[in-house]
C-alpha positions in Angstrom: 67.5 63.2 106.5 70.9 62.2 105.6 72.1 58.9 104.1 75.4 56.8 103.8 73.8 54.9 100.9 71.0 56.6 98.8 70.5 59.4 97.8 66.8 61.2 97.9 65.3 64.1 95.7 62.2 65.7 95.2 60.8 66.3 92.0 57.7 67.8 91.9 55.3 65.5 93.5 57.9 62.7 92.8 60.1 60.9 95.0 63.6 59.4 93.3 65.7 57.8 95.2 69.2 56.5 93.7 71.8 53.8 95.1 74.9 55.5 95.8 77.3 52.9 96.2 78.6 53.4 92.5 82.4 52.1 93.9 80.8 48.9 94.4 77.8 48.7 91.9 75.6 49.7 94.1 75.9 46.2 96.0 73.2 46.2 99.0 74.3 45.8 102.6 72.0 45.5 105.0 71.8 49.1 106.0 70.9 50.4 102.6 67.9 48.1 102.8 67.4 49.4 106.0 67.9 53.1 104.4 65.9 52.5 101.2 62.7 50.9 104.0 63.2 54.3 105.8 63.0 56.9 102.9 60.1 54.6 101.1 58.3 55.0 104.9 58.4 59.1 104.7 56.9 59.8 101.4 56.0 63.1 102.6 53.2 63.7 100.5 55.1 62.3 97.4 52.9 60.7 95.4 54.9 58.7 93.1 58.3 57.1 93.2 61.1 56.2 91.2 64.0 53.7 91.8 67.2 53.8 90.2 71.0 53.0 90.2 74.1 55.5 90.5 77.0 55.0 87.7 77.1 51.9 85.4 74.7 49.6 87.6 71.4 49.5 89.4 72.4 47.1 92.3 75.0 44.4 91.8 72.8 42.4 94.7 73.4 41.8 98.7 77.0 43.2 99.5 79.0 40.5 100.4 82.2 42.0 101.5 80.5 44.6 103.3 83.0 46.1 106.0 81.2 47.3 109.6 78.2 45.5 108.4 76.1 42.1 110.4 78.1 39.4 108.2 75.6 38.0 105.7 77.9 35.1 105.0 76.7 32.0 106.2 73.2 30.5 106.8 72.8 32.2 110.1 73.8 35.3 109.1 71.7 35.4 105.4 68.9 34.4 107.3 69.2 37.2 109.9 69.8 40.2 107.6 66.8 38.6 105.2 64.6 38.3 108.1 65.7 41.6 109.5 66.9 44.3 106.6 65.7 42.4 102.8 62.3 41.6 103.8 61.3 43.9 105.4 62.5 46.5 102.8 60.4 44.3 100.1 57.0 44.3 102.2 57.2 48.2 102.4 57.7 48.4 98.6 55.1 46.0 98.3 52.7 48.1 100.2 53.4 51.0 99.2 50.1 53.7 98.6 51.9 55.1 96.0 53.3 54.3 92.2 56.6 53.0 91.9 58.8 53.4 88.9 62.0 51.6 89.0 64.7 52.7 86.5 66.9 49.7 86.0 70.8 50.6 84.7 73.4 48.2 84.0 73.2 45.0 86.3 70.3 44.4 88.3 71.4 41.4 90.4 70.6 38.8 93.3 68.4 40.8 95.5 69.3 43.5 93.2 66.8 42.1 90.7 64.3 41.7 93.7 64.2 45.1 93.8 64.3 46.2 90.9 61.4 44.1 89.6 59.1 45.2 92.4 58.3 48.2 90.5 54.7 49.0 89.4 56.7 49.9 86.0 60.3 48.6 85.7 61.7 50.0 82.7 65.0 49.1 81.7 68.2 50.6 79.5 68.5 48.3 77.0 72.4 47.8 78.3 70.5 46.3 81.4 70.7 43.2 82.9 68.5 40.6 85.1 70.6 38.2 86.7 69.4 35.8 89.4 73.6 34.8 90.5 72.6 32.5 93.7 73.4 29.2 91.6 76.7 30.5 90.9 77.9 30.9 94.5 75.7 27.5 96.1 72.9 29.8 97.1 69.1 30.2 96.8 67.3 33.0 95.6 65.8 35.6 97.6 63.8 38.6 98.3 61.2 37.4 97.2 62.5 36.2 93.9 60.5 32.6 93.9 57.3 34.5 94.6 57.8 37.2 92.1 59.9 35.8 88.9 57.1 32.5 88.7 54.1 35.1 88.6 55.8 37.5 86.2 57.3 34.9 83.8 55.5 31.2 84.8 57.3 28.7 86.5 59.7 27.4 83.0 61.1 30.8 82.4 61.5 31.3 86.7 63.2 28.2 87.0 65.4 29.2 83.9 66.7 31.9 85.6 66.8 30.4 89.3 68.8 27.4 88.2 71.2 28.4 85.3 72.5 31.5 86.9 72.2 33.2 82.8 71.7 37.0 82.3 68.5 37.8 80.8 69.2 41.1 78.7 66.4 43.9 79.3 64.9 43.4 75.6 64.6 39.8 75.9 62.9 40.8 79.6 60.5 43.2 78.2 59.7 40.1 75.4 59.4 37.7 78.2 56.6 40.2 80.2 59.6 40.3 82.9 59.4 44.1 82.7 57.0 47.0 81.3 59.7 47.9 78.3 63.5 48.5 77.1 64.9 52.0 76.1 68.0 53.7 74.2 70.4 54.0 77.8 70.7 57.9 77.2 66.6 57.9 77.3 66.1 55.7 80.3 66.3 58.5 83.5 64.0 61.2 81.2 60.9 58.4 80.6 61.0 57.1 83.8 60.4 60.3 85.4 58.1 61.5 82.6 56.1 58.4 83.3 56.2 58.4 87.5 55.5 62.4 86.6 52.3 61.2 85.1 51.6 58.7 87.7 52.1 61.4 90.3 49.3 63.4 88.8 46.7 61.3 88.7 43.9 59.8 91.1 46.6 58.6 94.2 44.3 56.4 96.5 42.8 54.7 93.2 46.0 54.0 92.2 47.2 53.2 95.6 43.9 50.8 95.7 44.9 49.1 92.6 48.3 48.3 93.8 47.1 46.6 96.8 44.1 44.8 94.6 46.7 43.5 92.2 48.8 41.8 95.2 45.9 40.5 96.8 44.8 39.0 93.9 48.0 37.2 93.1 46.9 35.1 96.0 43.4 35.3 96.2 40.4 33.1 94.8 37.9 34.8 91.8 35.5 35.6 94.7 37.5 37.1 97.1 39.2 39.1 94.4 35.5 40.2 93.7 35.1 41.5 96.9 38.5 43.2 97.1 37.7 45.1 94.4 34.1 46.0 95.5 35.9 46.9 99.2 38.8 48.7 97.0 35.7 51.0 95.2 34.0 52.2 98.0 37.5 53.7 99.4 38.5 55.5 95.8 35.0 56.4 95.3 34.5 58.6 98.8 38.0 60.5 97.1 38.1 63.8 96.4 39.6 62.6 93.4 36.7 60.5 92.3 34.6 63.3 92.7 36.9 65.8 90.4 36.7 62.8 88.0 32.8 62.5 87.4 32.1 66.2 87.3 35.0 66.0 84.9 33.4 63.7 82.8 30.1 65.5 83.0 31.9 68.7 82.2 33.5 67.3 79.3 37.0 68.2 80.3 40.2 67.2 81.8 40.0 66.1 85.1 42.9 67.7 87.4 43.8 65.3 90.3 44.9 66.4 94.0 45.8 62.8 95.4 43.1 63.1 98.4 
């Protein structure tokens, strides 16, 4: 389908989807979280996915000067587009049965940053930014940031960015565990693709599985995260994939991977 905000490609058995907003960063309004929830929702047998910005940015955050848009100035109105466009767009990435790969250029700010760290793999141009701005304007983070940034980073380095408002440059991210690694700028489109290319070919629901087991467990006692993964085994191991993989191994060769 068409878009007013994204733009969508197929590559292979990979889905990329770019914020085209470059005019304005790539700034989010509620219908590009709306757009972004939609194309994330047909995957159409894509069976990885990769996130990035258009021009010199990856998402400058919520757009707050949005024109024909629900005003997300004041309390009402943030709380309506979070409860109604942001969060729900987060959830679907969170659920997602597929890899995600998010290609972070330039800034990556306010819910911009949400996004871009919800990536299975967020790998950043070393021009990159992360840059929780809430303070800045008398606001709190959101979409998800106060769940996500204290489990990525620990609550000192979350609070850090939450509080003083400071860019956090994508090589000091990938020191901090903030993000799976830094490259050269002019390398940054080529490895994530390469790298949601190889995602896309391997076992699908095993790694679908494992993205759901590592959220669950983020919130789960040792036990229950015991069981999850027992629960998570008996789906990838009735895959067709799981199948291919031990005559593989018996075989002594490569195992080639259909996603089913």
């Amino acid at each position: 389908m068409d878009y007013e905000t994204i733009r969508v490609e197929r590559v292979g058995d990979v889905l990329k989807i770019v914020l085209n907003r470059p005019e304005r960063l790539n700034a989010c309004p509620p219908n590009m979280a709306l757009e972004l929830a939609t194309a994330l929702n047909d995957l159409d047998g894509a069976r990885a996915v990769v996130i990035t910005g258009e021009g010199r940015a990856f998402c400058s955050g919520a757009d707050l000067a949005a024109r024909g848009e629900r005003s997300i100035a004041g309390g009402r109105g943030a709380y309506t587009a979070l409860t109604q466009a942001y969060n729900p767009l987060m959830l679907t990435l969170s659920r997602l049965p597929v890899p995600v790969v998010t290609a972070v250029n330039g800034p990556a700010a306010g819910v911009g940053c949400s996004i871009a760290l919800a990536g299975d793999f967020v790998i950043a141009g070393r021009s990159a930014y992360f840059l929780q701005a809430f303070v800045n304007i008398g606001l709190v983070p959101d979409g998800g940031a106060s769940w996500m940034l204290t489990r990525l980073v620990g609550k000192a380095r979350a609070t850090e960015m939450m509080m003083l408002g400071e860019k956090i440059g994508a090589e000091k991210a990938e020191n901090w565990g903030l993000i799976y690694k830094a490259v050269d700028d002019a390398a940054l489109q080529d490895e994530a693709l390469a790298l949601a290319t190889r995602l896309a070919a391997g076992p699908t629901v095993a790694l679908g599985t494992m993205r759901q087991n590592i959220a669950k467990a983020l919130e789960a006692d040792y036990a229950s995260a015991l069981l999850v993964e027992a629960e998570g085994q008996w789906k990838a191991g009735d895959s067709a994939d799981a199948a291919e993989g031990g005559l593989a191994f018996l075989e002594k060769r490569k195992a080639v991977f259909t996603g089913k």
